[in-house]
C-alpha positions in Angstrom: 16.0 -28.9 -39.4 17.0 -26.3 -36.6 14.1 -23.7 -35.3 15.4 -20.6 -35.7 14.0 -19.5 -32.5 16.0 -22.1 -30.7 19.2 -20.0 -31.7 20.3 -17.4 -28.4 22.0 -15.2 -31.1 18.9 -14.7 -33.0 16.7 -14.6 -29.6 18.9 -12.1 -28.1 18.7 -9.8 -30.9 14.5 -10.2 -31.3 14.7 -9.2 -27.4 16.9 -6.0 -28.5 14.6 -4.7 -31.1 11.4 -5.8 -29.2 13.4 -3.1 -26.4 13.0 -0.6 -28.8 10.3 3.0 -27.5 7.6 3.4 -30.1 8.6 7.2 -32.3 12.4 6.0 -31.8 14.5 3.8 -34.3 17.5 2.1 -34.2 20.7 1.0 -36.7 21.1 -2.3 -37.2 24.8 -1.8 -36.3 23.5 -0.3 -33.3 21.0 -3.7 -32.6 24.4 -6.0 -33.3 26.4 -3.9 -30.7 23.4 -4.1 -28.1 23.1 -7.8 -28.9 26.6 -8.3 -28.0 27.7 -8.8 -31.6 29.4 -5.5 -33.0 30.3 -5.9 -36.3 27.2 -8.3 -37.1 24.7 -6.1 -38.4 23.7 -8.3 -41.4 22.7 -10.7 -38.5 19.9 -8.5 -37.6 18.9 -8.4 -41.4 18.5 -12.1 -40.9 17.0 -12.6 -37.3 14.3 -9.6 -38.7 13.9 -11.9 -41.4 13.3 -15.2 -39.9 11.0 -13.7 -37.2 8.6 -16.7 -35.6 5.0 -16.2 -36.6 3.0 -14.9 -33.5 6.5 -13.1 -32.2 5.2 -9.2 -33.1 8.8 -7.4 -32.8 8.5 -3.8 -34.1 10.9 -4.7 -37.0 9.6 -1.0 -38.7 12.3 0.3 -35.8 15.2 -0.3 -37.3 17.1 1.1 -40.2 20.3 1.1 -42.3 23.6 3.5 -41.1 22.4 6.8 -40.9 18.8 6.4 -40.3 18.2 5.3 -43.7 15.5 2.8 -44.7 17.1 -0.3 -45.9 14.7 -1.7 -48.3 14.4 -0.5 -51.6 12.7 3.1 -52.4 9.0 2.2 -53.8 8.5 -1.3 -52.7 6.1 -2.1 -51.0 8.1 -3.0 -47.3 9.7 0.3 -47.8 6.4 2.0 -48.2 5.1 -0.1 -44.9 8.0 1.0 -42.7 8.2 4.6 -43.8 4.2 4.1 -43.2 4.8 2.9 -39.3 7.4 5.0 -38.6 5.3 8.1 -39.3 2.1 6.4 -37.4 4.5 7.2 -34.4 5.8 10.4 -35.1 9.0 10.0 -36.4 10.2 12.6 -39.0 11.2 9.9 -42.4 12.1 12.4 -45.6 13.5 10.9 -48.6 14.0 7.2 -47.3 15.9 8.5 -44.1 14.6 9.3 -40.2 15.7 12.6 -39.1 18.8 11.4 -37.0 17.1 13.2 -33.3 15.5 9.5 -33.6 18.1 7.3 -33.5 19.1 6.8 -29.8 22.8 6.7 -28.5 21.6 3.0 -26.4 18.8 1.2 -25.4 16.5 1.0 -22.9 17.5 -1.3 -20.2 21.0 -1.3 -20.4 
């Protein structure tokens, strides 16, 4: 069975988001573009998903289109990020980060 970390699409889009400043989000549109793969975004779903153990990407950094959390209002993960986020200051009212956080690119580019 293949190791998910042995996969350079996956790998390139865990060393996007771990490019991510702490109090600033990103889409994960915007991750898929940075990563090389516009249109991909439900790649970054599953990369975030199948994150290897001991890897500690800030995963709480990025959110649907439009700043908005992706997970389900009330659950526990949505609870979590909206939890983080705040920790670093960003504004998150109603499931959604006040758009001043979501950057127009990435560090290092």
């Amino acid at each position: 069975m293949p190791r998910h970390e042995d996969n350079p699409a996956l790998q390139t889009i865990w060393d996007v988001v771990a490019r991510i400043p702490r109090g600033r989000v990103s889409t994960y549109g915007e991750v898929a573009r940075e990563a090389g793969l516009p249109g991909r975004a439900r790649q970054v779903g599953y990369a975030l998903k199948h994150v290897p153990k001991g890897l500690d990407l800030p995963w709480h950094r990025v959110v649907g289109a439009g700043g908005k959390i992706a997970f389900p209002p009330g659950t526990k993960p949505h609870r979590e990020q909206a939890r983080r986020l705040r920790a670093e200051g960003v504004t998150v009212e109603n499931g959604r980060v006040a758009r001043s956080f979501l950057p127009e690119s990435l560090p290092g580019d």
